[in-house]
DRENFISE-810039 format. One record per residue: residue in three letters; x, y, z of N, C-alpha, C in turn. Coordinates in pm, whole numbers, always signed. Atoms other than C-alpha are relative to their C-alpha. Layout:
+-----+--------+--------+--------+--------+--------+--------+--------+--------+--------+
!  aa !    nxx !    nyy !    nzz !   caxx !   cayy !   cazz !    cxx !    cyy !    czz !
+-----+--------+--------+--------+--------+--------+--------+--------+--------+--------+
! ALA !      X !      Y !      Z !      X !      Y !      Z !      X !      Y !      Z !
...
+-----+--------+--------+--------+--------+--------+--------+--------+--------+--------+
END
This chain:
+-----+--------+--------+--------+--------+--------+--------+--------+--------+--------+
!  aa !    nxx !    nyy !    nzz !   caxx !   cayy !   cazz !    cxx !    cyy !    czz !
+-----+--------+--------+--------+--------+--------+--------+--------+--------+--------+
! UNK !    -40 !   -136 !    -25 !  -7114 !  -4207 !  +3390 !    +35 !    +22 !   +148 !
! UNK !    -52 !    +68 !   -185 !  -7153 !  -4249 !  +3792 !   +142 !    -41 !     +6 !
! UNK !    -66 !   +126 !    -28 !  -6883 !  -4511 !  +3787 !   +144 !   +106 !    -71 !
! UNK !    -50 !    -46 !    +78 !  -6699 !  -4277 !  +3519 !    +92 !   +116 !   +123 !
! UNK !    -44 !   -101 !    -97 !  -6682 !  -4000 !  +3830 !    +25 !    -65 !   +143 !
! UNK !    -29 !    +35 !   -111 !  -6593 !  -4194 !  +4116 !   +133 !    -59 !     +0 !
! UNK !   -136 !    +38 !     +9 !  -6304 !  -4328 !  +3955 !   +113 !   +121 !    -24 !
! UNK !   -139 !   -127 !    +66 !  -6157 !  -3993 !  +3853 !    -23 !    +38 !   +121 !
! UNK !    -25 !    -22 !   -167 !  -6249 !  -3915 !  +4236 !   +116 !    -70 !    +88 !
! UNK !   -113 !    +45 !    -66 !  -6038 !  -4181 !  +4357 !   +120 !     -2 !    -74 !
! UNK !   -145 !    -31 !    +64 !  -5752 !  -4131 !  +4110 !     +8 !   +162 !    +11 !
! UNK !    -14 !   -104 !    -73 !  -5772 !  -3768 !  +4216 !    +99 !    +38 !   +151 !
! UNK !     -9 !    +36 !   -171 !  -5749 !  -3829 !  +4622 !   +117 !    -79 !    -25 !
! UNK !   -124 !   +133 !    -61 !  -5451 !  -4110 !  +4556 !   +125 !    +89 !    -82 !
! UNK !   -126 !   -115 !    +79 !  -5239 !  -3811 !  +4352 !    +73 !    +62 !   +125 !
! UNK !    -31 !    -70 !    -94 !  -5225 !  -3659 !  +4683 !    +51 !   -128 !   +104 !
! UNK !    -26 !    +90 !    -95 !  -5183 !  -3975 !  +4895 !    +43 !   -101 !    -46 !
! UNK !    -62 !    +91 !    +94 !  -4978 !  -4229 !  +4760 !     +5 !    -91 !    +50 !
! UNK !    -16 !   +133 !    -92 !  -5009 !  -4602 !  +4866 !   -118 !    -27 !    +38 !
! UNK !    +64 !    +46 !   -123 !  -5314 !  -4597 !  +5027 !    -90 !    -65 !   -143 !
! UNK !    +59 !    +25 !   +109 !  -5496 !  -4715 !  +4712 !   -190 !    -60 !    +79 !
! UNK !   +141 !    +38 !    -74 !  -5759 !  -4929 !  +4979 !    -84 !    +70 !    +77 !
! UNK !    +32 !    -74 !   -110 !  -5794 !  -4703 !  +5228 !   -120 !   +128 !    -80 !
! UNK !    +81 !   -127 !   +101 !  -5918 !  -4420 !  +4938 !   -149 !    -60 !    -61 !
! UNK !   +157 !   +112 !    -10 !  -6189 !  -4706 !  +4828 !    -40 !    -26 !    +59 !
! UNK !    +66 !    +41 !   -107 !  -6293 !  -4783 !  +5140 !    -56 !   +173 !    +45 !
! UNK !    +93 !   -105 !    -10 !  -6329 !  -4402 !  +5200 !   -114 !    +87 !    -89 !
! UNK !   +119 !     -8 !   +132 !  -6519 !  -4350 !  +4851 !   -119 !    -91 !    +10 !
! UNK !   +135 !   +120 !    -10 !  -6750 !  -4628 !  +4944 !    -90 !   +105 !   +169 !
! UNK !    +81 !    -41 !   -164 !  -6828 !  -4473 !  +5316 !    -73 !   +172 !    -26 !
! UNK !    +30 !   -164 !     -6 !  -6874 !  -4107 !  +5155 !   -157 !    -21 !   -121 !
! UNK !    +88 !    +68 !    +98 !  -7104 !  -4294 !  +4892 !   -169 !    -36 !    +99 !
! UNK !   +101 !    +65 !    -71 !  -7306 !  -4482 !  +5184 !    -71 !    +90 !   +114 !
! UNK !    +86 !   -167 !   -116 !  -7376 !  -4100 !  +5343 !     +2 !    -59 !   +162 !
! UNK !    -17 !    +48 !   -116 !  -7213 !  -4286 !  +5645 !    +96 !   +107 !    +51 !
! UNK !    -99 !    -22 !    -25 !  -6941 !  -4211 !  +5865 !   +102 !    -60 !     +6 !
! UNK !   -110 !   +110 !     -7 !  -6558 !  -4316 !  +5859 !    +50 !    +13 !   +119 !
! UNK !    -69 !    +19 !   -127 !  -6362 !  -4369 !  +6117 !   +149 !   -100 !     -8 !
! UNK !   -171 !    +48 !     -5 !  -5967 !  -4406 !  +6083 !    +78 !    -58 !    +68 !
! UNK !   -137 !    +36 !   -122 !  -5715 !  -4564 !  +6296 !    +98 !    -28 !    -75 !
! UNK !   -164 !    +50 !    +56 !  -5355 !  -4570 !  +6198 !    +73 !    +79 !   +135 !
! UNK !   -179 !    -54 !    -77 !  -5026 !  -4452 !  +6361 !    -22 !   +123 !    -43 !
! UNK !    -20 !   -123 !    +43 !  -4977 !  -4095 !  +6328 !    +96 !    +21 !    -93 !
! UNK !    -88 !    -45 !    +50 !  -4839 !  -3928 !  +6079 !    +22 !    -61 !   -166 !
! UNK !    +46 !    +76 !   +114 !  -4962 !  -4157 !  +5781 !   -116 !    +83 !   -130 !
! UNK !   +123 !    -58 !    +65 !  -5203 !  -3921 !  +5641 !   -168 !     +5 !     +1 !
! UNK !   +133 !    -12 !    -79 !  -5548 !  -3913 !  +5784 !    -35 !   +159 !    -90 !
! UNK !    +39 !   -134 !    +25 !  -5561 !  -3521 !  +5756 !    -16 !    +16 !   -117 !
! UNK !    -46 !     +6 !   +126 !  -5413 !  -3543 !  +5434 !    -83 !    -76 !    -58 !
! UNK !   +100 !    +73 !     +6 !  -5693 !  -3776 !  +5326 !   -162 !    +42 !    -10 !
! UNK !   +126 !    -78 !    +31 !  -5970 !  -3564 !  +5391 !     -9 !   +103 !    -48 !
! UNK !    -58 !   -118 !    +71 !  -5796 !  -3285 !  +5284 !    -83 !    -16 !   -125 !
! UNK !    +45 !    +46 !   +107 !  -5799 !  -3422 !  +4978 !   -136 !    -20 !    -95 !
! UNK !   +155 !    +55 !    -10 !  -6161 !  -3552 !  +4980 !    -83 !   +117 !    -20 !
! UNK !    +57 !   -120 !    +85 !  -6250 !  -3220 !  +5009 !    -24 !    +33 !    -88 !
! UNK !    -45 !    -89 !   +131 !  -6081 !  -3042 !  +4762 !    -56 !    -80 !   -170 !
! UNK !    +53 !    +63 !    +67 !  -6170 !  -3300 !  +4531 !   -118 !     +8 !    -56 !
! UNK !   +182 !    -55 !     -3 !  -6549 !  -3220 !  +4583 !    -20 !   +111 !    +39 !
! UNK !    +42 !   -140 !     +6 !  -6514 !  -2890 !  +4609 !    -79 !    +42 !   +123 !
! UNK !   +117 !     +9 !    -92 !  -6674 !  -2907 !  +4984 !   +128 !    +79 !   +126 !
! UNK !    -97 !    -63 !   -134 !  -6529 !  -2740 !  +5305 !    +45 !    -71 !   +100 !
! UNK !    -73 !   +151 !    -78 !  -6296 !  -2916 !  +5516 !    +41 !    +69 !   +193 !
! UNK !    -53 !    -59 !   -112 !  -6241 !  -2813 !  +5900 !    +47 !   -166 !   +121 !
! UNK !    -69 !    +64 !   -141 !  -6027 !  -3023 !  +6178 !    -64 !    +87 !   +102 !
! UNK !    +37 !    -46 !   -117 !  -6133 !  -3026 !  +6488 !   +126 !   -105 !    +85 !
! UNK !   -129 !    +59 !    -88 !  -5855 !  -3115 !  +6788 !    -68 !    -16 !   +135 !
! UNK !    +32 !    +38 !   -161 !  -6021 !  -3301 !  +7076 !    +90 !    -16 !    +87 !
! UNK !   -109 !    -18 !    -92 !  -5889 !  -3233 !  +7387 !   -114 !    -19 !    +92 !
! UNK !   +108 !    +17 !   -135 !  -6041 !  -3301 !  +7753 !    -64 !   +127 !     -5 !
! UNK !   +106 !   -114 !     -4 !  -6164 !  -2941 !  +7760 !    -28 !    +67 !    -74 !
! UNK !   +116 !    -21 !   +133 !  -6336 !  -2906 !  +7417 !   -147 !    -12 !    +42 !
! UNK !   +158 !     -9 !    -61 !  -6680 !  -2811 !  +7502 !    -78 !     +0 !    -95 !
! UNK !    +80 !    -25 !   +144 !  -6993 !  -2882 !  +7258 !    -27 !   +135 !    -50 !
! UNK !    +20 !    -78 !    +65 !  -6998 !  -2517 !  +7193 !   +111 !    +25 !    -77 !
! UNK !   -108 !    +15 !   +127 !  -6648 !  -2545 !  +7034 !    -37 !    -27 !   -127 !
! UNK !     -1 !    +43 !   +131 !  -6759 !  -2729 !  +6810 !   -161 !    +45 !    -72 !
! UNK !   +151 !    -65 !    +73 !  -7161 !  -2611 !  +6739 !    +34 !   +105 !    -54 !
! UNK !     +1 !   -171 !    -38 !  -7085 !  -2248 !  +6805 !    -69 !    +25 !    +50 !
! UNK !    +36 !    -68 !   -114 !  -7230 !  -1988 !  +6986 !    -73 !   +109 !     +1 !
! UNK !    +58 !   -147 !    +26 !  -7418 !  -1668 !  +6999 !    +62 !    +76 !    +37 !
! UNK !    -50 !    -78 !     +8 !  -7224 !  -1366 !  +7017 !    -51 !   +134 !    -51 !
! UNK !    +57 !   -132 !    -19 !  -7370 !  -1025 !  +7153 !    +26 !   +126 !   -136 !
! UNK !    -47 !   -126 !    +56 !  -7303 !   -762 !  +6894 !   -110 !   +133 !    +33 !
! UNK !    +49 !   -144 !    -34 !  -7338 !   -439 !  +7032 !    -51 !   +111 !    -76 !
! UNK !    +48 !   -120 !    +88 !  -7375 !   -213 !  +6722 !   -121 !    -35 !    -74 !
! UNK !   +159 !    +51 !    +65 !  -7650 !   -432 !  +6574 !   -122 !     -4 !   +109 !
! UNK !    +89 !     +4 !   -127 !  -7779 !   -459 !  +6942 !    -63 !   -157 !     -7 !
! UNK !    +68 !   +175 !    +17 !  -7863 !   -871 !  +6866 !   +108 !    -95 !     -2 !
! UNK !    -79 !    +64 !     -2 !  -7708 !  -1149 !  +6901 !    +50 !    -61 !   -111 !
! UNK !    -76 !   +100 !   +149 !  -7502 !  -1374 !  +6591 !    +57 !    -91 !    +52 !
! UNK !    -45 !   +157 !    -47 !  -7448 !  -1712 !  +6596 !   +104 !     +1 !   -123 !
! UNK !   -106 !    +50 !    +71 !  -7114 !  -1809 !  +6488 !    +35 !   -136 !    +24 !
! UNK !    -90 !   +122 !    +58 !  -7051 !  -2141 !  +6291 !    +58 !    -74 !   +137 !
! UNK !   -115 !   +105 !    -42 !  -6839 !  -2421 !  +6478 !     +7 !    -60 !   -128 !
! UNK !   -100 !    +64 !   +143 !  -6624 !  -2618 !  +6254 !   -113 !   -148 !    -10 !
! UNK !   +123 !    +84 !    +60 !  -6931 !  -2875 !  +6253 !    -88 !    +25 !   -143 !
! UNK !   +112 !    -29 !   +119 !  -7105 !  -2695 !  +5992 !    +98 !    -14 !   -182 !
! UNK !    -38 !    -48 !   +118 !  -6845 !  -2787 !  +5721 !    -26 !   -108 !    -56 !
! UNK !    +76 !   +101 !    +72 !  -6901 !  -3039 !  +5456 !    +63 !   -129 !    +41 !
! UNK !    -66 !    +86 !   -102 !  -6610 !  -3263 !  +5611 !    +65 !    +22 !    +76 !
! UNK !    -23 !    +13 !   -132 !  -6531 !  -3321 !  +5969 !    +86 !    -29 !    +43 !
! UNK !   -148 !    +79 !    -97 !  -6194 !  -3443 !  +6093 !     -4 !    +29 !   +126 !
! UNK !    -35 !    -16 !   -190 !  -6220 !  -3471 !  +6480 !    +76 !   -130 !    +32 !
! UNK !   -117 !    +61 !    -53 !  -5895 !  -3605 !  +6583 !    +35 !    -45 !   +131 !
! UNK !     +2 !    +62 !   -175 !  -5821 !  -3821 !  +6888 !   -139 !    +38 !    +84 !
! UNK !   +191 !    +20 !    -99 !  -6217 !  -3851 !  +6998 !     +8 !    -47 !   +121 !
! UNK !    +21 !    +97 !   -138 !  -6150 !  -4057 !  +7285 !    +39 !    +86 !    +98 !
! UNK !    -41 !   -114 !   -126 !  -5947 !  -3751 !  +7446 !   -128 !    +67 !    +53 !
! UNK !   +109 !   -100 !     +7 !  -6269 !  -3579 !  +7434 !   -100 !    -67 !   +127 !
! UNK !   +121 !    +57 !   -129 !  -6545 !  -3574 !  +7727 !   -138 !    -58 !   -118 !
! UNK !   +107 !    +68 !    +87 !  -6844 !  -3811 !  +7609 !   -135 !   +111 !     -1 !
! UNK !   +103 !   -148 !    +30 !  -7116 !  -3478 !  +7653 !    +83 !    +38 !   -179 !
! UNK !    -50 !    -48 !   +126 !  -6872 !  -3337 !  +7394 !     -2 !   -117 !   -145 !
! UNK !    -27 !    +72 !   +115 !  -6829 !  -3619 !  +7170 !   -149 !    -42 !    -40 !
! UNK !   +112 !    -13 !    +66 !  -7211 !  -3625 !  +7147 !    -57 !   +115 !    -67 !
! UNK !    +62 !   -124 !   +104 !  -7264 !  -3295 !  +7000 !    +81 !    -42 !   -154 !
! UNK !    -30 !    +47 !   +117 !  -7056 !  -3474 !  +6695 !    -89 !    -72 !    -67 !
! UNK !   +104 !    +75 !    +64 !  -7320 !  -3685 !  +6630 !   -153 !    +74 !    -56 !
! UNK !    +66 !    -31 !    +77 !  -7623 !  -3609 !  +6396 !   -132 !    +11 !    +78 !
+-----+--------+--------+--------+--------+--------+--------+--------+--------+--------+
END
């Protein structure tokens, strides 16, 4: 039954991405091993499109994140935010809290920042 839903997972994900047939097993195995992946291709191959997918597939929330030199770890945690009519503060989300992560071009990123990605 397992085996039954992982295959209609990856024939799902490869409806949307066509070709990558390994790449979709190699990311069904890494989402399996409650690891992390970690992509490299050429741009423009489908990455985004990939987790997109992955999502939607599992029904889970999907947010990009766009490293840049001055992405700060509260970009991506979030933050507390005063509200005046409640008189308290509210913490709002960063795109960390979704079920999958796309942070794109990591290396642009300052290494402070690229440790608030980690667990």
């Amino acid at each position: 039954m397992v085996a039954e839903q992982i295959t209609r997972l990856r024939r799902n994900i490869e409806q949307v991405l066509i070709g990558k047939e390994e790449t979709v097993k190699m990311v069904v195995a890494g989402l399996l091993a409650r690891g992390h992946i970690l992509l490299e291709d050429v741009p423009g191959v489908g990455k985004t499109t990939l987790a997109q997918a992955l999502a939607r597939s599992l029904d889970c929330s999907f947010r990009r994140i766009q490293c840049t030199p001055d992405l700060l770890p509260s970009d991506i945690l979030g933050v507390s935010i005063y509200n005046p009519q409640k008189e308290r503060f509210e913490f709002q989300p960063g795109p960390i809290f979704a079920h999958i992560v796309l942070a794109d071009e990591i290396n642009r990123a300052t290494p402070r920042t690229q440790s608030s990605l980690s667990r």
